[in-house]
LUMLUM-7048 format. One record per residue (C-alpha): z, x, y. Coordinates in steps of 0.1 Angstrom, whole numbers, padded with zeros to 4 digits, always signed. Layout:
BEGIN
ZXY...
This chain:
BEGIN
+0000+0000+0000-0007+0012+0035+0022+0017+0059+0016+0017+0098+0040+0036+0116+0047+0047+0150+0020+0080+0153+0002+0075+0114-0005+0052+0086+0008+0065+0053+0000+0052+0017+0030+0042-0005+0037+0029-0038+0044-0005-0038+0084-0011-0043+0090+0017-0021+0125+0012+0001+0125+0008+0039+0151+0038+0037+0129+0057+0010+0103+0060+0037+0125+0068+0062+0134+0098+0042+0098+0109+0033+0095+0114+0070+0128+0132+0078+0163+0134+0062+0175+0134+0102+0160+0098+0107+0169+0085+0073+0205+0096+0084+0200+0076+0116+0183+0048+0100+0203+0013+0105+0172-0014+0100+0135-0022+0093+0114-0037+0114+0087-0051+0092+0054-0065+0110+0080-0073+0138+0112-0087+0119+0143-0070+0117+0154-0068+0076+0176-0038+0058+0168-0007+0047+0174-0016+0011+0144-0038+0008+0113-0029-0011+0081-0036+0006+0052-0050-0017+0028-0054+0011+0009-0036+0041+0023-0038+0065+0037-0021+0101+0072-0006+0105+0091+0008+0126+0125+0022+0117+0158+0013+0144+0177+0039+0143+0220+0037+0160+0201+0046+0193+0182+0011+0192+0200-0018+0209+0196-0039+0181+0217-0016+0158+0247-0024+0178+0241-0062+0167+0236-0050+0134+0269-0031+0133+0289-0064+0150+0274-0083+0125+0283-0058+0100+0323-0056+0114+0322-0100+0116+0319-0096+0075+0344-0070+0072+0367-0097+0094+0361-0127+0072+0368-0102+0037+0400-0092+0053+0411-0129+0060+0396-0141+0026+0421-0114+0011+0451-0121+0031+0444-0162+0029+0426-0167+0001+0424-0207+0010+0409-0199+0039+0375-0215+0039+0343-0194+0062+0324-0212+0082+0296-0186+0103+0303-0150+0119+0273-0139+0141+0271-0110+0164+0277-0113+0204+0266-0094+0233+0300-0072+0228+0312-0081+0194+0314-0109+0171+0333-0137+0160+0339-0160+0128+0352-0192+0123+0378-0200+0096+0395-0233+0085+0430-0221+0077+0453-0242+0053+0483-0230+0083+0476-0223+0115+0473-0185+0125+0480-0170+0161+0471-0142+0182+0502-0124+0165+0483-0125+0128+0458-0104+0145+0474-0068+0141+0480-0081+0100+0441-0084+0103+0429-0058+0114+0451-0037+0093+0430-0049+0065+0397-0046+0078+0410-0005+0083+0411-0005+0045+0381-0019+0042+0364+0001+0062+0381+0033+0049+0370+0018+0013+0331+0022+0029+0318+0000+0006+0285-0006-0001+0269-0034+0009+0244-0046-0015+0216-0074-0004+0203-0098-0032+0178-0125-0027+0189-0160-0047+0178-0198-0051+0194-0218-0027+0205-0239-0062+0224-0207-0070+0239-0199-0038+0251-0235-0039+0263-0230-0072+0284-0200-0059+0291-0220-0027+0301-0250-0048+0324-0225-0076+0342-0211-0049+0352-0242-0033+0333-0230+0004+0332-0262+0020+0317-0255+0054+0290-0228+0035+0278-0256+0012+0270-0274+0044+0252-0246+0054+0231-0236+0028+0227-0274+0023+0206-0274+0058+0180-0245+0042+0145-0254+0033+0150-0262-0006+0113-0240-0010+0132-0208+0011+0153-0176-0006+0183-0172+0004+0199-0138+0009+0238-0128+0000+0256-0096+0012+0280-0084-0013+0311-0055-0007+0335-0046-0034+0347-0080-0043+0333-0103-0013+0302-0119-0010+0290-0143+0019+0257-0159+0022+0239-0147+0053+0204-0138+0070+0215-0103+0076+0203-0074+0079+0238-0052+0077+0250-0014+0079+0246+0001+0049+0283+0004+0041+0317-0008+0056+0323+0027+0064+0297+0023+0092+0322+0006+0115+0339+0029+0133+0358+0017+0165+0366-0023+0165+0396-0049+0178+0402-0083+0172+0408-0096+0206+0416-0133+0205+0416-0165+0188+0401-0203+0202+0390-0240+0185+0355-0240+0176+0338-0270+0161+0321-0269+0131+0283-0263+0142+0292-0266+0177+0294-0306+0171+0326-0324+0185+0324-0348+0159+0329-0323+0133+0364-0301+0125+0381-0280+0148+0382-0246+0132+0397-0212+0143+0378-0188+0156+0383-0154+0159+0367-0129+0183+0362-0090+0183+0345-0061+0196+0332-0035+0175+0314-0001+0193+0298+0033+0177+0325+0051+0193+0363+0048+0204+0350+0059+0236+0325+0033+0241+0352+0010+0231+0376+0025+0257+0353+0025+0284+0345-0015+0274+0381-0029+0280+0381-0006+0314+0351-0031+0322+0371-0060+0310+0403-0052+0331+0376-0048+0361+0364-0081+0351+0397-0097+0351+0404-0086+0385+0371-0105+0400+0372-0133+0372+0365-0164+0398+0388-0186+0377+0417-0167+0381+0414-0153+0418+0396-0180+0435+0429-0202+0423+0453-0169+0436+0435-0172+0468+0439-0208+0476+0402-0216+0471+0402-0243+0446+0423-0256+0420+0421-0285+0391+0439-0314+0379+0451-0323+0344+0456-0359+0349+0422-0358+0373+0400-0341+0344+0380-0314+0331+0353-0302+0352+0364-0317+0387+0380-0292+0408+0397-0294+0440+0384-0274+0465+0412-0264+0491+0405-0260+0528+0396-0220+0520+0365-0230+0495+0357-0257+0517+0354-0237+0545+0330-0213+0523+0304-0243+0511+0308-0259+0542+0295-0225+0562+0270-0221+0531+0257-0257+0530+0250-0258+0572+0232-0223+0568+0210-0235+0543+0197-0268+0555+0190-0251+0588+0172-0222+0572+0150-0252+0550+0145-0270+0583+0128-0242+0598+0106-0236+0566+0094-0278+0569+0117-0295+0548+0126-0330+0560+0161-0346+0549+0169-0378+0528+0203-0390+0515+0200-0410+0487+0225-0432+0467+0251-0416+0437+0240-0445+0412+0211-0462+0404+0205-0490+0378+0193-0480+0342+0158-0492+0350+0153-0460+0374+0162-0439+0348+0140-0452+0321+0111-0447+0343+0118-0414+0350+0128-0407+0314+0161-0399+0315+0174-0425+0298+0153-0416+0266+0158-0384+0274+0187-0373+0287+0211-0402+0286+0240-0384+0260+0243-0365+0298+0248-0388+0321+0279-0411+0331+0274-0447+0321+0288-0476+0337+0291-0508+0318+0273-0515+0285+0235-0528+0278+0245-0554+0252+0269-0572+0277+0263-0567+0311+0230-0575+0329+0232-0546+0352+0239-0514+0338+0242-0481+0366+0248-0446+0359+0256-0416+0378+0225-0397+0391+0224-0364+0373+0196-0350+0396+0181-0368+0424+0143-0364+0421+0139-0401+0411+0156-0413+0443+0132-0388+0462+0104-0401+0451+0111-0434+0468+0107-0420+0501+0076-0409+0493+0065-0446+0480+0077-0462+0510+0044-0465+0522+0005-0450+0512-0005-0413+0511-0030-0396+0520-0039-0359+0508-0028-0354+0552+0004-0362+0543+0011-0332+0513+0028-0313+0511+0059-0334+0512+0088-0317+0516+0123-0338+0505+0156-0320+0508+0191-0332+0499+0221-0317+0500+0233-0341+0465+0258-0342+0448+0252-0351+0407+0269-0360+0376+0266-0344+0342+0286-0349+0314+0292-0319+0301+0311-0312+0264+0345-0306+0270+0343-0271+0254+0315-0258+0278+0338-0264+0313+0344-0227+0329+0363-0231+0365+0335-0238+0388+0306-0223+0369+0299-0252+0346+0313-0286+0360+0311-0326+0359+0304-0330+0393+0290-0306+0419+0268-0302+0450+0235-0287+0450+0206-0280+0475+0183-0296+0457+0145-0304+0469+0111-0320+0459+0078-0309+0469+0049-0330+0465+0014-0318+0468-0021-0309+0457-0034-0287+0433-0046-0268+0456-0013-0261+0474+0004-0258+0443+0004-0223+0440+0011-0211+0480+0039-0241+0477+0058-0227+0447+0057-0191+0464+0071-0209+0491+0100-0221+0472+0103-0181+0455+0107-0171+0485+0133-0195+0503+0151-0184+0466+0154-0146+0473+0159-0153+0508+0190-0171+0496+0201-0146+0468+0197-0120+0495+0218-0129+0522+0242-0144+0501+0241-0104+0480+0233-0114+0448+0198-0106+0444+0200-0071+0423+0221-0095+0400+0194-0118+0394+0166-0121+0368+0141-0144+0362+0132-0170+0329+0099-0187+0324+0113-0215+0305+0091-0233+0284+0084-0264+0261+0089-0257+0226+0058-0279+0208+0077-0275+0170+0105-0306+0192+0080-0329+0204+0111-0358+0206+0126-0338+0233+0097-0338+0258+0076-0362+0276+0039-0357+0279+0006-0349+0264+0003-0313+0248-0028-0308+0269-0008-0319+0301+0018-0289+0287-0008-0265+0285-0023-0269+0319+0009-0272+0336+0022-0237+0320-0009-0220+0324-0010-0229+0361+0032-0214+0363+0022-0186+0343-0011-0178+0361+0016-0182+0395+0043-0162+0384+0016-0134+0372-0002-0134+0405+0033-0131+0421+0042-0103+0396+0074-0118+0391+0091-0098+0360+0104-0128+0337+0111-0130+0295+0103-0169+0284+0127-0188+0270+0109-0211+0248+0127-0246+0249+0144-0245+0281+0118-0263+0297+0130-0298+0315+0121-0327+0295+0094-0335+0322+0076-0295+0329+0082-0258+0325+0103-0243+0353+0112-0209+0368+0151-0202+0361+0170-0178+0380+0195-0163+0357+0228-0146+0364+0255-0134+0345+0293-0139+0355+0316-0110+0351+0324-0116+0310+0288-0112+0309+0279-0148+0302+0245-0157+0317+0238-0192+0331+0209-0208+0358+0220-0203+0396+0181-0219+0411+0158-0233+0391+0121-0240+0404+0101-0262+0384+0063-0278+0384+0056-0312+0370+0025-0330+0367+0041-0361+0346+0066-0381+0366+0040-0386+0395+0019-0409+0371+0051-0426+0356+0064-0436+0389+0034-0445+0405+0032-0415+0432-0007-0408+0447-0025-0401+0470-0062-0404+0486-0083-0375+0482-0110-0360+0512-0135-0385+0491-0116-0413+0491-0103-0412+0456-0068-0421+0437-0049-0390+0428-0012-0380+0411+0002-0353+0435+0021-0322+0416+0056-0323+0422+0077-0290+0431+0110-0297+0419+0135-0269+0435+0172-0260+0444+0175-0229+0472+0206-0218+0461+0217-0238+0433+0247-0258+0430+0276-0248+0454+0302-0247+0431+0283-0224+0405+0277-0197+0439+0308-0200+0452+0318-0189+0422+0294-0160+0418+0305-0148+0453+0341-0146+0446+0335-0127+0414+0308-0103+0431+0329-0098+0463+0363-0100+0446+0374-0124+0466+0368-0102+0502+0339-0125+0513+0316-0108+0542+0330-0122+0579+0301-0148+0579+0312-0166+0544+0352-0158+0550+0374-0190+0549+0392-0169+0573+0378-0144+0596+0406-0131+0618+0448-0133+0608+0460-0130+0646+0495-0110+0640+0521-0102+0670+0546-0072+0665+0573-0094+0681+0585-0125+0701+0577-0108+0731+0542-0110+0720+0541-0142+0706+0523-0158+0740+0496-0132+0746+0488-0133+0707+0485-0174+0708+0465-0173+0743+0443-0145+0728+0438-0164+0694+0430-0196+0712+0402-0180+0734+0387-0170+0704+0388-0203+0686+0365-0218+0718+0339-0192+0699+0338-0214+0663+0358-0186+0642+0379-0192+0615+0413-0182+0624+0450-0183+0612+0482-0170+0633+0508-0151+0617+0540-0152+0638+0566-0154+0615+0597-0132+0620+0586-0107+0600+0578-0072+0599+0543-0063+0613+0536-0045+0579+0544-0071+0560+0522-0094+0577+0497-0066+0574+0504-0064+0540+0500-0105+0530+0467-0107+0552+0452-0073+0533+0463-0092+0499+0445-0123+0511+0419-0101+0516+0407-0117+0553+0383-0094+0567+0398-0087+0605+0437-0087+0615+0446-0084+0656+0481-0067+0659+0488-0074+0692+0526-0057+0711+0537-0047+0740+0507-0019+0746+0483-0045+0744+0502-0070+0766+0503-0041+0789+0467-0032+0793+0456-0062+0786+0433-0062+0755+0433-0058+0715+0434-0040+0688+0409-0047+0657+0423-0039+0622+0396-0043+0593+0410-0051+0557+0402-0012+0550+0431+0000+0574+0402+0012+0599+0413+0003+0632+0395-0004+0667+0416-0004+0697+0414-0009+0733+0394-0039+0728+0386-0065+0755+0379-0103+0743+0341-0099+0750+0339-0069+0727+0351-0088+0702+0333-0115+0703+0301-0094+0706+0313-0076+0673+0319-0105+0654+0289-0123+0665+0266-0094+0653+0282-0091+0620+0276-0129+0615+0242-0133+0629+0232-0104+0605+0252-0116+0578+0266-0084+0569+0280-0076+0534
């Protein structure tokens, strides 16, 4: 058989090892050697190839052989709880972007003090370096195995397989686990892991099925790699918006008000609010016109739009189709509001584009497990917009909307932390997605031919199209490295026709305008969040909830600081007065901990000669300050919005 490699094709016998031809090029690689990749999938060294075929060998310098090794260290977990519980039943134990996981139903309970027990075992198992042998079986006789070993969730599992497909099992020393693979070539491969924490899971992420325990680790080439990881970690901690944007008073939640509604205090408040005014003025000066549309709407809007076949599981519903007349529901996005204004009367191709902006707030019903502070939420504000035009504007329209995007990400500083998805239908899950396949095709040929002529760098993320038209996500990752959509822009062809939306062409003819749908900085909440995690908390002046902590070193100063501070309120900043009777470093001290981006420390001296002294939250000072000056400083460093 003929063997394509990197530089060469080889001949082989047929039978020959992935790891057998790694060696007949170099005992140095073949020592290095973690995977196969065989005409593109990843499989283990110990399989024999029958076939031609191309191959490249992954080597521990590859990325992928770090999920290869977590994967690897997630079966040494579940041996080491199958020989301390042996009535534990396994459920799944994939890899993550750090580590890995598995989920276990435990006869009685087990906490984060079991761990240590743990991971004493895995040691052993790992110092054992067994090997770990792949064999390919029926799925009848991995449910027979399933079935004799009384593994509840796996027969589940392996029930959900093709009955026509192999199924592979990885066995070391005594354990065996049904899985995809591929897997180090022995336990002894893992070298640096910890078992960091345990959570509910449900089985197959389904609320409806049991909770089970899951527990999560991290597993790295080397302890240093490991070490320098929970650095990161601790640094993540420190900026993690959940836990510092409630330490600074920016928002908080409710129990007895609910998951996924939080309370922003006056502090985040002042942050959107500043946001949201900067952003409808910078839309209004790019042509976007304003509506304000109502929270609910009857069903019938949403089953012309779609939603209600389509997305209905994640929306709020109020009342019940079989006994009330009028059912409503909470809009989960507003573009089938915004199309009303544009049937309010007939259109003509001098009327596109139409630009609609709203700053609306929406309604999802998100699972109760996927809630994170003010990341992912039940109700939240976005900036969202529809653009309706012709195909001829399509394309300078959309670049339009790019643009107003990184214009937003830039100020705002997040723009080196953004990256881009073309998010696509996925044809094999036809029930998900309204449309014609032809309609599909056109309308992602016209975003890719777009997003190529704008040389925009994206991966596609096949199914994470909207039910309604391929979009344009603009990822970003929060500081545990979890990556979710801050704007989206998105092109659709299909909801124009549903609703009824044309216009008259130059020759006098009926026409469905394409529809731009678009947020320019996403959903408030989500950014806010983003900002306090990239900032830690020590917002530039422009986005400060406060901007200047006025202090006096005394009574005796108490007047001139409250005359001083009210002159500089007539100028629209955000300021608080600290004249309690404390010490002045104290008070510096609280305002540097609430991490407010000016203090004025006004005494005697300045009383004296009449003007202030500027402290920035670094310790820099700037005295000898007259009001003007600092009004002129503070109004530069806001109109430029610097970071």
């Amino acid at each position: 058989m003929k063997i394509q490699l990197r530089d060469e094709t080889r001949e082989f016998e047929k039978g020959t090892t992935i790891l057998e031809i790694a060696s007949s090029i170099s005992e140095g690689l073949a020592r290095v050697a973690v995977a196969g990749r065989v005409d593109g999938v990843l499989t283990d060294l110990s399989v024999a190839l029958e076939d031609d075929c191309a191959l490249e060998i992954v080597t521990q310098k590859d990325p992928e052989a770090k999920q290869i090794l977590r994967h690897t260290a997630a079966h040494v977990l579940a041996q080491a709880v199958k020989t301390i519980y042996p009535t534990a039943k396994l459920s799944i134990g994939p890899a993550t972007e750090d580590g890995f996981y598995y989920d276990f139903d435990f006869k009685t309970p087990i906490t984060v003090d079991d761990l240590p027990k743990i991971e004493a075992e895995m040691k052993k198992i790992i110092k054992a370096n067994f090997e770990i042998k792949r064999n390919v079986v029926t799925k009848k006789q991995a449910l027979k195995r399933a079935k004799d070993e009384g593994e509840t969730f796996k027969i589940q599992l392996i029930g959900d397989i093709p009955d026509d497909e192999t199924v592979t099992e990885y066995t070391q020393g005594d354990f065996t686990d049904v899985c995809r693979g591929p897997h180090m070539r022995s336990t002894g491969m893992v070298k640096a892991f910890k078992l960091t924490r345990i959570a509910g899971a449900y089985f197959k992420g389904d609320s409806k099925n049991k909770m089970l325990t899951r527990i999560y680790g991290v597993a790295f080439d080397k302890k240093s790699e490991m070490d320098e990881y929970f650095v990161r970690q601790e640094e993540a901690m420190k900026r993690d918006h959940n836990k510092l944007g409630r330490e600074l008073e920016i928002f908080t939640t409710v129990d007895y008000i609910g998951q996924g509604l939080p309370i922003l205090l006056p502090k985040g408040t002042a942050i959107v609010q500043t946001m949201q005014r900067f952003v409808e003025d910078e839309e209004a000066k790019r042509g976007w016109v304003r509506t304000k549309t109502p929270l609910m709407a009857k069903s019938d809007l949403y089953k012309i739009s779609g939603h209600w076949d389509h997305y209905k599981d994640g929306m709020f519903v109020l009342g019940d189709e079989k006994e009330d007349k009028e059912v409503f529901a909470l809009r989960p996005m507003t573009c089938p509001f915004q199309y009303q204004a544009y049937l309010n009367r007939a259109r003509s191709y001098k009327d596109l584009p139409m630009r609609l902006a709203e700053t609306s707030t929406l309604f999802r019903n998100e699972s109760s497990g996927e809630m994170h502070g003010l990341i992912r939420v039940r109700q939240f504000t976005i900036s969202e917009g529809h653009l309706m035009c012709t195909p001829e504007q399509l394309e300078s329209e959309f670049k339009g909307c790019l643009e107003l995007a990184i214009f937003m990400l830039k100020t705002m500083g997040l723009y080196e932390d953004a990256s881009y998805r073309f998010s696509q239908w996925d044809p094999n899950d036809r029930d998900k997605y309204i449309g014609t396949v032809e309609q599909w095709e056109e309308a992602q040929g016209k975003m890719k031919t777009i997003l190529d002529n704008l040389g925009i760098p994206y991966k596609v993320g096949v199914g994470e199209a909207a039910f309604y038209g391929p979009k344009l996500d603009i990822q970003i990752k929060n500081v545990w490295g979890k990556e979710d959509t801050l704007i989206t822009i998105q092109i659709d062809q299909m909801l124009a026709e549903k609703f009824g939306m044309e216009y008259t062409d130059k020759d006098g003819n009926k026409k469905n305008p394409y529809i731009i749908h678009r947020t320019s900085i996403g959903c408030y909440e989500r950014t806010l969040a983003y900002l306090i995690e990239k900032y830690a908390g020590a917002f530039p002046l422009w986005l400060a909830p406060v901007q200047l902590k006025v202090i006096n070193v005394s009574e005796k100063s108490e007047d001139y600081a409250r005359e001083v501070s009210q002159k500089l309120a007539l100028h629209g900043y955000r300021i608080e007065n600290d004249f309690r009777s404390e010490k002045v470093g104290y008070k510096i001290r609280q305002a540097q901990l609430e991490k407010v981006p000016y203090m004025m420390v006004l005494g005697e001296n300045e009383i004296a000669a009449g003007t202030v002294t500027l402290r920035k939250r670094n310790g820099e000072e700037i005295r000898d300050l007259s009001i003007e000056q600092v009004v002129e400083i503070f109004n530069k460093e806001i109109e430029e919005k610097i970071k």
